[in-house]
N, C-alpha and C positions, 0 to 999 in steps of 0.2 A: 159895444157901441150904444150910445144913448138918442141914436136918432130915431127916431119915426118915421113911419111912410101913413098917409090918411090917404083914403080913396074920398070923394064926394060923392054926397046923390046926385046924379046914376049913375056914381061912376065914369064919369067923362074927363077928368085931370087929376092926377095924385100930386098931393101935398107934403114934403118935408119940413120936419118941426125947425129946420137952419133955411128955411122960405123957397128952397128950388122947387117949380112945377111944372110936370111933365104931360100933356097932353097925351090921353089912352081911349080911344074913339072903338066902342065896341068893347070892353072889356067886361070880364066877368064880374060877378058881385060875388067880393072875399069879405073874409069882417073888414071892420070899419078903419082898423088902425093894427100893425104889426111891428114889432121891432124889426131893426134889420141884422139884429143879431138871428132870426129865423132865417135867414135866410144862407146865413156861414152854416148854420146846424140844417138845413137842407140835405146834406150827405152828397153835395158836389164838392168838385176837385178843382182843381188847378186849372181851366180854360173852358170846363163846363159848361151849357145852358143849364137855366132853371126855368119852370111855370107855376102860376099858381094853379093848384088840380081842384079848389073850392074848400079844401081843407089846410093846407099846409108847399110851401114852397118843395119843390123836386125835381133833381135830373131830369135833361131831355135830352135826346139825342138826334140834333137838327137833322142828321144826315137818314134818319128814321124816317124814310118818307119816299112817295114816288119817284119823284122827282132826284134819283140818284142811278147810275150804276154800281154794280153788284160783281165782281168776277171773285167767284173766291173755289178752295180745293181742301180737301182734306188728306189729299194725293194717295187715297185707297185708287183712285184714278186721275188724270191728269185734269177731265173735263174740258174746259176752255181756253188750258193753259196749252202751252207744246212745250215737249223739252229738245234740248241743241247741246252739240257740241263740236269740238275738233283737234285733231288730234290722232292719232295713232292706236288703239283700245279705248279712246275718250267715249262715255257715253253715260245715262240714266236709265235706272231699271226701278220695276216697282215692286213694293216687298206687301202683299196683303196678306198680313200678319200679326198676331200678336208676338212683339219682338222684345219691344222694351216698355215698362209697366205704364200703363194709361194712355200707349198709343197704338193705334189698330192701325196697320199700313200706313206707308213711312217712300219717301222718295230719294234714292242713291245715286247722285251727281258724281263721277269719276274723272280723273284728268286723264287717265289712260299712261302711255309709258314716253309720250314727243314731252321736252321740255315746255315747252309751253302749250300743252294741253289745257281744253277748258271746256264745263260742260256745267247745265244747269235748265230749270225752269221757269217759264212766267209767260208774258203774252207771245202772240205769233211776230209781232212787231216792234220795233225800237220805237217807233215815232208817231204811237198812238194815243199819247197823253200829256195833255197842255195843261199848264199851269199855270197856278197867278192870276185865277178868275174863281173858281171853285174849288171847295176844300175838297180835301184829299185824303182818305186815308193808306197807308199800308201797312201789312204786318204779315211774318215768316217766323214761322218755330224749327231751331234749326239746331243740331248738336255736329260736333266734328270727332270721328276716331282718332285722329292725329293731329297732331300741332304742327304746321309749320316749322321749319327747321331752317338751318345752315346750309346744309348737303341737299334736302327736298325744300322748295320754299313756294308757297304758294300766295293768293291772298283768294279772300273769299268776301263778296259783292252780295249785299241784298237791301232792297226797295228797288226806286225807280231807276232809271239806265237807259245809257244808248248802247250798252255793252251786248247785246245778245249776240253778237256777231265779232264780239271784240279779242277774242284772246287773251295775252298777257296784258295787253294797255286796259290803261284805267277811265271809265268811263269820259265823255266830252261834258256829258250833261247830265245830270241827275243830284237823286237827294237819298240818301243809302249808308247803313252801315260798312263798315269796312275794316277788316282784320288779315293781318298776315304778324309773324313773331319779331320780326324790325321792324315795324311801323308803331308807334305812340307805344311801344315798351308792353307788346303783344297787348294790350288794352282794346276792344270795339273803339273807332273812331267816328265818329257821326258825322256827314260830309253835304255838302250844298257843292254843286261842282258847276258854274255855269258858261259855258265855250273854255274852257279847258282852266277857267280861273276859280281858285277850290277854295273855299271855305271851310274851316272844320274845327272839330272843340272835342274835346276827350271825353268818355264818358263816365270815367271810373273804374269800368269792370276788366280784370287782367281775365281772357279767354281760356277756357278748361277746355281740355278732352272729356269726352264723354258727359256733357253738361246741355242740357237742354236750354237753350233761348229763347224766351219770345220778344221780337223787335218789331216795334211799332210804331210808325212815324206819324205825322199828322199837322200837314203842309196847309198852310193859309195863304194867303197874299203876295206877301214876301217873304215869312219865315218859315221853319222846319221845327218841330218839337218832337225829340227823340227820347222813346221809353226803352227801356230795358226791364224785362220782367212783370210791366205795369207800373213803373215807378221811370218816372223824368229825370235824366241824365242830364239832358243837354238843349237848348234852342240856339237853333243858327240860322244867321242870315246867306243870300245869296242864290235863290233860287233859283234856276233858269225859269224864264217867264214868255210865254207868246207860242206862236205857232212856228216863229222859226228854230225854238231850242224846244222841241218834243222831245218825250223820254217814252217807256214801256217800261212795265212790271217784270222785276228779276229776281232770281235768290241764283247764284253762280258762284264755281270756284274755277280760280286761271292761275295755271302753276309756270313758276317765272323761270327755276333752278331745281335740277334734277328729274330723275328719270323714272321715280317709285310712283303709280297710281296715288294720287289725293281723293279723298272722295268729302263730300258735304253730303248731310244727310237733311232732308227735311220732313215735317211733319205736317206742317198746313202753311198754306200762303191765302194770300187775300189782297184787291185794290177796290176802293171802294171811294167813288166819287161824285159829285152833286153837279148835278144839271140842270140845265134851263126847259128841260119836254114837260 
């Protein structure tokens, strides 16, 4: 890029060498004039903040502040999460252990042996989180022993949801990954679901056994941006919005066909969202 950004003395409006100017009341005193090619080379991403720190443009992470809640678990213990289930042997155990390499305690979601078993963790509630005013985040590191099948068939639900009470149905309202082996050609589906009207966009990745996940969403206004691994799959519209379509933090599996235990396993969850206190 060949534009400019100029600050004035004291820094009270910045100037574009193509004449736009911005009023900045209070800002710090950075040199005089920067390209804005410093500011691609900043080392932000894709929906980023940046500041300037008196040296050089850089990441911020708005939600890095009081003014957020915090629920997150590493599921050596549940903390402030609870786990659910229902079903017949359906239920969650916790393994604090070194099990599998790089992760110390790990959380075991089972469907149990009823056909439509289903069991999982997140908050105590479905309907304690609005959207569509403040940004949002979630994310679940999640692997599965088995895949989905013909004869056992499950689907397995994580981010937001009114499912924690839901069984086989699919959530009413939420913003969530979602896998079962016939749905989008066993592929993660990224989903906006709002009063039972779904939204949804492929993400690319066909689902492994034994494969570790991390799924991270990252809800604004009206839309959803869904990572897979740290890397952006997908943005969808369609979010339920207001207090009458509340959702709650989930990582679940709900088996629809047959009678063998399913189990999801997880390794950390988290919702992390910004507020007006």
């Amino acid at each position: 890029m060949s534009e400019t950004v100029t600050w004035s003395d004291p820094c009270d409006t910045v100037t574009t060498t193509s004449g736009n100017v911005v009023v900045e009341a209070g800002c710090p005193a950075p040199v005089t004039s920067i390209a804005l090619s410093g500011i691609t080379q900043s080392g932000a991403v894709l929906y980023d903040s940046i500041q300037w720190d008196g040296t050089a443009w850089v990441p911020i992470d708005l939600m890095a502040s009081a003014n957020r809640i915090v629920i997150e678990s590493d599921l050596n213990s549940l903390g402030e999460f609870a786990s659910f289930q229902t079903g017949t042997g359906a239920g969650s155990s916790l393994v604090n252990s070194y099990t599998f390499d790089g992760q110390i305690g790990y959380l075991t979601s089972s469907t149990g042996s009823t056909t439509t078993g289903f069991a999982g963790c997140g908050t105590a509630r479905n309907d304690g989180i609005v959207l569509g005013t403040f940004a949002t985040e979630s994310c679940d590191i999640v692997r599965l022993p088995i895949l989905s099948g013909g004869t056992e068939t499950y689907y397995v639900d994580c981010g937001l949801s009114t499912n924690r009470t839901g069984g086989a149905s699919a959530p009413i309202d939420g913003v969530f990954f979602t896998y079962s082996h016939g749905q989008n050609s066993g592929k993660w589906l990224c989903c906006c679901t709002n009063n039972n009207t779904l939204t949804s966009a492929d993400s690319g990745i066909t689902v492994a056994a034994n494969t570790w996940y991390r799924l991270d969403i990252k809800i604004g206004t009206t839309t959803a941006l869904f990572y897979i691994n740290k890397v952006l799959v997908a943005t969808v519209a369609g979010i339920p919005i207001g207090t009458s379509r509340t959702t709650g933090k989930h990582a679940l599996i709900r088996k629809s066909v047959g009678t063998a235990s399913m189990s999801l396993i997880n390794d950390y969850t988290h919702i992390i969202q910004g507020t007006n206190r």
